[in-house]
C-alpha positions in Angstrom: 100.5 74.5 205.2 99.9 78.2 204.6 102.0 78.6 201.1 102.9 81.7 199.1 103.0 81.8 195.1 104.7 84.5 193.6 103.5 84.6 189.5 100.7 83.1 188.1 102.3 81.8 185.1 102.0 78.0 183.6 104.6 77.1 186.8 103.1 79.1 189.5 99.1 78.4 187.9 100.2 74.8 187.5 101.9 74.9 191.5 98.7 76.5 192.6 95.9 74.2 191.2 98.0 70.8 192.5 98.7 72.2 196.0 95.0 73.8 195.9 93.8 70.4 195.7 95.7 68.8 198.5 94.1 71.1 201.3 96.9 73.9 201.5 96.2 77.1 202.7 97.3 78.9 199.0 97.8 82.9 198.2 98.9 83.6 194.0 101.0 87.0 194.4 100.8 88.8 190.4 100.7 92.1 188.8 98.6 90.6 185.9 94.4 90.9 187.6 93.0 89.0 184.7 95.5 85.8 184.9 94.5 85.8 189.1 91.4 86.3 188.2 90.8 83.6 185.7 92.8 81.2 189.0 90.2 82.3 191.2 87.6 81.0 189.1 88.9 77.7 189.1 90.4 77.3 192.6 89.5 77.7 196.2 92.6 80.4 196.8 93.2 83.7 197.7 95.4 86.2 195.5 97.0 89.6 195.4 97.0 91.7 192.8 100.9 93.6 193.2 105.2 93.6 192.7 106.0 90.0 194.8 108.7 91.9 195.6 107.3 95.0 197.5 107.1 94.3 201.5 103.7 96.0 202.2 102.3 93.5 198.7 104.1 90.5 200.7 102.6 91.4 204.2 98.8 91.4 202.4 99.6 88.2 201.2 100.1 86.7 204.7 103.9 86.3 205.2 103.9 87.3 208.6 103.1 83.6 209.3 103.4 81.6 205.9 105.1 78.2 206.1 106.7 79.2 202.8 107.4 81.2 200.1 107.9 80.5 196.3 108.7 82.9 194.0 108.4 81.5 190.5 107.9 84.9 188.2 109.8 85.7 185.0 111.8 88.0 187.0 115.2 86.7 188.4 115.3 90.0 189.7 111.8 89.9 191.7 112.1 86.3 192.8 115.7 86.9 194.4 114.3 90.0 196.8 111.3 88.8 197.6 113.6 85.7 198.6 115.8 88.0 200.6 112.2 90.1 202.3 110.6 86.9 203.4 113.8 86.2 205.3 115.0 89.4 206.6 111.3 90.8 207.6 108.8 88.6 207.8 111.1 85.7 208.9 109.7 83.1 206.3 111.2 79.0 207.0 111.1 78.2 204.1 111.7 80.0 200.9 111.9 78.5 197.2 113.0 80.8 194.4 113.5 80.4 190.6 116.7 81.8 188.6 117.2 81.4 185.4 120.5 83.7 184.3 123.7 81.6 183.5 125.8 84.2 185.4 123.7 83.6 188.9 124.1 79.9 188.9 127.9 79.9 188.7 128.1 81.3 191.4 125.1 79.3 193.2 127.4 78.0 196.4 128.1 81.1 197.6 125.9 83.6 196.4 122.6 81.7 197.3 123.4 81.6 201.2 121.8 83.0 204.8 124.3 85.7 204.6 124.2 86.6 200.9 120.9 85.4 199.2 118.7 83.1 201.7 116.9 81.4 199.1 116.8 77.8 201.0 116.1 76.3 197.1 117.5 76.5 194.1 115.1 75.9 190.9 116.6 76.4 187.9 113.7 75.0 184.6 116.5 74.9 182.1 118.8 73.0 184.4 116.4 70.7 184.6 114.9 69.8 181.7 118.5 69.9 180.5 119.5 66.9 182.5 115.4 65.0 181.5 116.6 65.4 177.8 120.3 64.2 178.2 118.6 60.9 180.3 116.5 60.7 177.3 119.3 60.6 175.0 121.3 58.4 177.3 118.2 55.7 176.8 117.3 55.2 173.1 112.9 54.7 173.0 112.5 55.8 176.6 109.1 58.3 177.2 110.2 59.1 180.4 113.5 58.7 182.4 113.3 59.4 186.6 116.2 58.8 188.9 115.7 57.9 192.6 118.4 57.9 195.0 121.0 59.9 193.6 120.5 57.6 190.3 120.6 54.2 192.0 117.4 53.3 190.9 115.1 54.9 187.8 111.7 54.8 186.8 111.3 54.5 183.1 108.4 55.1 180.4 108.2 53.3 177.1 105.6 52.5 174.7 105.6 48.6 174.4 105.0 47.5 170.6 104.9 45.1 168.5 106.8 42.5 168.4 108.6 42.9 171.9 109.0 39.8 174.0 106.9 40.5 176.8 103.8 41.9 175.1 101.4 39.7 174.9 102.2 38.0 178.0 101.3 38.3 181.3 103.6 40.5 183.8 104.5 37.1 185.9 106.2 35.7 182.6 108.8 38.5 183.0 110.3 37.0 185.9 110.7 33.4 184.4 112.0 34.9 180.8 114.7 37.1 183.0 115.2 35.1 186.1 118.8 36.9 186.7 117.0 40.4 186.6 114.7 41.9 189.2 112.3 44.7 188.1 108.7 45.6 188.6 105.8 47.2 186.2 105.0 49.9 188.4 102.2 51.3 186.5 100.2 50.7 182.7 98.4 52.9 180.8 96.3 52.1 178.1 94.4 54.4 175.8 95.1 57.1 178.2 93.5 55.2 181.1 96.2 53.6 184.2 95.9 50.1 185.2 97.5 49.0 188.3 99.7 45.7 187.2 98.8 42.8 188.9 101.2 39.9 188.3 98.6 37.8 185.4 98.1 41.7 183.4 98.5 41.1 180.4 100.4 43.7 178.0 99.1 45.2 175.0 100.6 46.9 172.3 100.4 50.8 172.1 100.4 50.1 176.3 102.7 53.1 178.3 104.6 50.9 180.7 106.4 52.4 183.6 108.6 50.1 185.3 111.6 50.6 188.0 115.2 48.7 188.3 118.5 49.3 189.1 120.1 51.8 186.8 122.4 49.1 185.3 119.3 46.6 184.5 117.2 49.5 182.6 118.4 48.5 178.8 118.3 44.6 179.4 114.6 45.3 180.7 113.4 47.7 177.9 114.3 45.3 175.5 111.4 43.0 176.5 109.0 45.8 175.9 110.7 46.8 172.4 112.7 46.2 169.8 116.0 47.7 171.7 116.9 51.1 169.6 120.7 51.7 169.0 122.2 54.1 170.6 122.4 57.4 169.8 125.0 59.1 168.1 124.2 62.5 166.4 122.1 65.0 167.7 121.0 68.1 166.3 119.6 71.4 168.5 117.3 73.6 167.2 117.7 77.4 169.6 121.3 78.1 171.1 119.3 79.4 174.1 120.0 78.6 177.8 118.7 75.1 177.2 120.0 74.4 174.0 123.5 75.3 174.8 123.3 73.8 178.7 122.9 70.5 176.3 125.0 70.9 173.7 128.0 71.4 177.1 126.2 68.3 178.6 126.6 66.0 175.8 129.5 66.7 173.3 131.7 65.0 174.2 130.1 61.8 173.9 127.7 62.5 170.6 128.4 64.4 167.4 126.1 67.5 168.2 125.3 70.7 166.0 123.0 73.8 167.0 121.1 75.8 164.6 121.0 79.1 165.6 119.0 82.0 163.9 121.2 85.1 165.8 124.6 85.8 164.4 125.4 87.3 167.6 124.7 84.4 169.4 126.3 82.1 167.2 129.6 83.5 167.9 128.9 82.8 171.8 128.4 79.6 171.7 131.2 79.0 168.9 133.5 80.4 171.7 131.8 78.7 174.9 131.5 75.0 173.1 134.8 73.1 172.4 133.6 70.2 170.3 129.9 71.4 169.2 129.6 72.5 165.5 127.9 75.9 165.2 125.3 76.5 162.4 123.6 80.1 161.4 120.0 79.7 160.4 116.5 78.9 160.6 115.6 75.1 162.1 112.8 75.3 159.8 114.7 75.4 156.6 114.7 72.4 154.7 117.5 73.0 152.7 120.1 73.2 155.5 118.3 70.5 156.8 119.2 68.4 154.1 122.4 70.1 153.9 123.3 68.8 157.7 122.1 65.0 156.9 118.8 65.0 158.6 118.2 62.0 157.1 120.9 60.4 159.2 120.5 62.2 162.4 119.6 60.2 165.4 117.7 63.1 167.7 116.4 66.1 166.5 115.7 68.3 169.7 114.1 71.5 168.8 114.6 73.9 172.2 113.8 77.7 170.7 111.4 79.4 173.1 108.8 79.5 170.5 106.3 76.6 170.6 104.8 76.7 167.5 108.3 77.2 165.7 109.3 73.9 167.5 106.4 72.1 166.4 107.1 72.9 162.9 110.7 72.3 163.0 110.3 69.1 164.5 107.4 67.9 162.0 109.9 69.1 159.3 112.7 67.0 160.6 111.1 64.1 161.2 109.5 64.1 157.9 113.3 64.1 156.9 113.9 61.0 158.6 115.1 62.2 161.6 114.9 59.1 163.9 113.7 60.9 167.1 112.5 64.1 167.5 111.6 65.7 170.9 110.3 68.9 170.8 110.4 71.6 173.9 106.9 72.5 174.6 105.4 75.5 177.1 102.1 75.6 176.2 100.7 72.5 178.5 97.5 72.5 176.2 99.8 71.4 173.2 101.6 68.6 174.8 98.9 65.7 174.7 97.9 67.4 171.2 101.5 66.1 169.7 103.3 63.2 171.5 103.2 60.2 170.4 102.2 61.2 166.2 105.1 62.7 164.5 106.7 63.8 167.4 108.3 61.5 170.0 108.6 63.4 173.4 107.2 66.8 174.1 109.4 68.4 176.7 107.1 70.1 179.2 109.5 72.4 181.4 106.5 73.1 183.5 105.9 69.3 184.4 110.1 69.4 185.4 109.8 72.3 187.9 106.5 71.3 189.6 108.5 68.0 190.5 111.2 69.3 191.4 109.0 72.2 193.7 107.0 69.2 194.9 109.4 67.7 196.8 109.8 71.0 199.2 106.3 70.5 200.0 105.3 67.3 200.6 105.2 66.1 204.6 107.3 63.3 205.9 110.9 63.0 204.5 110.2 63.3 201.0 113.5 63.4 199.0 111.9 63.3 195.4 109.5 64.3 193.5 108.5 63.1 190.0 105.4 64.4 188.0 104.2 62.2 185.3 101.7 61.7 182.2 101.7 65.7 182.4 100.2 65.8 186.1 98.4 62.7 186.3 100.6 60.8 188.2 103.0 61.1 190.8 106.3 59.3 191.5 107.5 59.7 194.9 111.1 58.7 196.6 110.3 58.7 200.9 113.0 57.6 203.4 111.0 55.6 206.2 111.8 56.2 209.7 111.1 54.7 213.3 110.4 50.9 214.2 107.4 49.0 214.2 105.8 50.8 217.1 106.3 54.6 216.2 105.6 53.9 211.9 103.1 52.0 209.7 105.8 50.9 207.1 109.2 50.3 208.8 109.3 46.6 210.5 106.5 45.9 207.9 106.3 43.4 204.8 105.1 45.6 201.9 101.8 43.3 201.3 101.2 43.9 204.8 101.3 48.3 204.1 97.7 50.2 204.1 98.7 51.7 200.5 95.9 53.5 199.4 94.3 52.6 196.5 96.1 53.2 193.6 99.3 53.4 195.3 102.0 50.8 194.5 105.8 50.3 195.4 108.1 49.7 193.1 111.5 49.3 194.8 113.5 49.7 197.9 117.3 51.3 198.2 119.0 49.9 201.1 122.8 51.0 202.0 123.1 51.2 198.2 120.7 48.0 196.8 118.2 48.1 195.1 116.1 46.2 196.0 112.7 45.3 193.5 109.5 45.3 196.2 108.1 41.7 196.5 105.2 41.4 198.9 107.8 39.8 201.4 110.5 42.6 201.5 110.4 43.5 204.6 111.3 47.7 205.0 113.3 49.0 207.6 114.8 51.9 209.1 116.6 54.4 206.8 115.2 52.9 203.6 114.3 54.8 200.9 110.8 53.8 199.2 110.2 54.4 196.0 106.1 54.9 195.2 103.8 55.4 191.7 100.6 56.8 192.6 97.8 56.8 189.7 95.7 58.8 192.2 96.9 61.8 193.4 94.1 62.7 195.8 95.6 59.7 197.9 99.2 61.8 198.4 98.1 62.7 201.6 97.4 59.4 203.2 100.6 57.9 201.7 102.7 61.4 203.3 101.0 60.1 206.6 102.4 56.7 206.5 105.8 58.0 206.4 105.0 60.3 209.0 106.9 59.2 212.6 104.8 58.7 215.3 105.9 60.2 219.1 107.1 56.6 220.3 109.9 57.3 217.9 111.3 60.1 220.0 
């Protein structure tokens, strides 16, 4: 697929080295030489050096015949007519494009159209690492929360310790200690390392288990990994910025929240804007409003400024308080393995968010979701599987009887709204959405081919 980047930022550096690696034909479109430069180094791809929204900069980059276009600079602005080029002059299929300003997104359904806007998809990174943090909050000790068909189904992360029921014991023993519950470890890793879960694995503690169920089984599952935390309550938010205050709408009416927020100016916004959200004027990083607010007793601590470093701090500070969680918004992906899992709980990587949710627009077959995970190292992957036995290698087939590629397992099934837990003997069928965990992403391509119809089909 002959792709176009627009911004070689973390997202569009971070877009660029995964599809680089998956044999796409990829052009980086900056005005910064040095960051395209420093891309070139590392990856086979071309780039461009120029405005991404400038026709003649767009026609050396090859959109006369690119599959796509995905405009992912800092510029609203840019991304939007460079949207609107690709599609008026150079005739582009497919065009991606990221906005950011509240004001835009309002009006998304009609604004963002053929005849006003013809940006085929959406991406908005505080949108959605808003919704990863409120799933977070919604499940008390999860690492990671993933929805698959529309929420039927979720993939979730925790750390299994000490003391939990299931650790210890071998994966089979789950089955027999919940016999009314159907789930499956999709993936282990241990000391940074995956393991692909065979039914006599035996988990450790300190082991990052991923495992999928239906949505209303995740809690009564967890609890065999952990002790089961209570749920949350009150929540604190350090930066009344686009994600701070995109939470703080999300959530208040079903947890006490507060924002601390250094601009006066802005304080006074979101006083107006929230209905039930208390509003506080100050630094995150001072500990005597800390104190003053009841860290102490304050069941998250989510520090969202756009400054990494004041994040880190503030959220070391809280938890130091006695903050029970703190998860701490984090740009910089060098920092992220750095400072999960000490002092801080969950680093928020917007970066890891957006590549998903990009992913998913590129991946062959009918790929409906994408899920990055342990910052890039793993993929989760929702495919609907189409044809019969003759025209596909999965539908008509028993999943023991599927050529996964190494590495490659399924977790579960959504049929007609079931969920259904993959067993070797679940046979898939037409329609069905399949629900993958791949430890290897080099293998993506041969698991897009499997859901890829063959000509019998038609």
């Amino acid at each position: 697929m002959k792709i176009i980047i627009l911004g070689a930022g973390q997202v569009g550096a971070t877009l660029a080295e995964n599809l680089a690696n998956e044999a796409n034909d990829i052009t980086v479109v900056d005005t910064d030489l040095s960051r395209l430069r420093e891309l070139q180094d590392r990856l086979d791809i071309r780039t461009v050096e120029g405005q991404g929204s400038f026709p003649s900069v767009l026609a050396q980059a090859g959109a006369e015949d690119a599959d796509m276009l995905i405009a992912v600079t800092n510029s609203d602005a840019v991304n939007m007519v460079a949207c609107q080029i690709a599609y008026s002059v150079y005739h582009t299929p497919t065009r991606i494009g990221r906005v950011r300003g509240h004001d835009y997104l309002t009006l998304k359904d009609s604004l963002f159209t053929d005849k006003a806007i013809p940006i085929n998809v959406l991406i908005s990174p505080e949108q959605l690492v808003t919704r990863n943090i409120k799933r977070l909050i919604e499940h008390p000790g999860a690492l990671q929360v993933l929805d698959f068909a529309e929420g039927q189904a979720q993939l979730v992360a925790v750390k299994a310790y000490y003391g939990g029921p299931l650790v210890g014991h071998e994966i089979a023993f789950l089955r027999s200690h919940m016999p009314t519950i159907d789930t499956r470890v999709a993936a282990i890793f241990r000391r940074g390392s995956p393991i692909i879960p065979q039914g006599d694995t035996i988990i450790e503690a300190d082991d990052e288990v991923f495992f999928i169920a239906a949505r209303n089984d995740i809690r009564s599952v967890m609890s065999e990994l952990r002790r089961l935390d209570n749920p949350y309550k009150r929540i604190i938010i350090a930066g009344g910025g686009n994600i701070g205050a995109n939470l703080a709408r999300s959530i208040e009416n079903d947890y006490q929240v507060k924002i601390i927020e250094r601009n006066i100016g802005r304080c006074n916004n979101l006083a107006n804007e929230l209905n039930r959200t208390i509003v506080l004027q100050g630094n995150a990083s001072d500990q005597d409003l800390l104190l003053e607010e009841n860290i102490e007793s304050t069941d998250v601590f989510c520090a969202l400024t756009n400054d990494d470093e004041a994040n880190i701090m503030a959220s070391m500070l809280a938890k130091r308080l006695g903050a029970r969680t703190v998860m701490t918004l984090i740009n910089n992906p060098a920092y992220v393995d750095l400072v999960q899992g000490g002092v801080i709980d969950i680093a928020i990587s917007p970066q890891q968010d957006t590549i998903g949710s990009l992913l998913t627009h590129v991946r062959r077959g009918d790929v409906v979701n994408v899920h990055s995970l342990r910052r890039g190292a793993a993929e989760a992957m929702e495919a609907i599987a189409h044809g019969d036995q003759k025209s596909s290698k999965v539908v008509g087939r028993a999943i023991e009887d599927i050529p996964l590629p190494p590495g490659t397992t399924i977790g579960a099934i959504v049929r007609n709204k079931e969920v259904l837990i993959a067993h070797d003997d679940v046979v898939v069928e037409n329609n069905d959405h399949v629900i993958l965990f791949l430890v290897d992403k080099r293998r993506i391509p041969e698991v897009e081919q499997l859901f890829q119809v063959g000509l019998a089909f038609f």
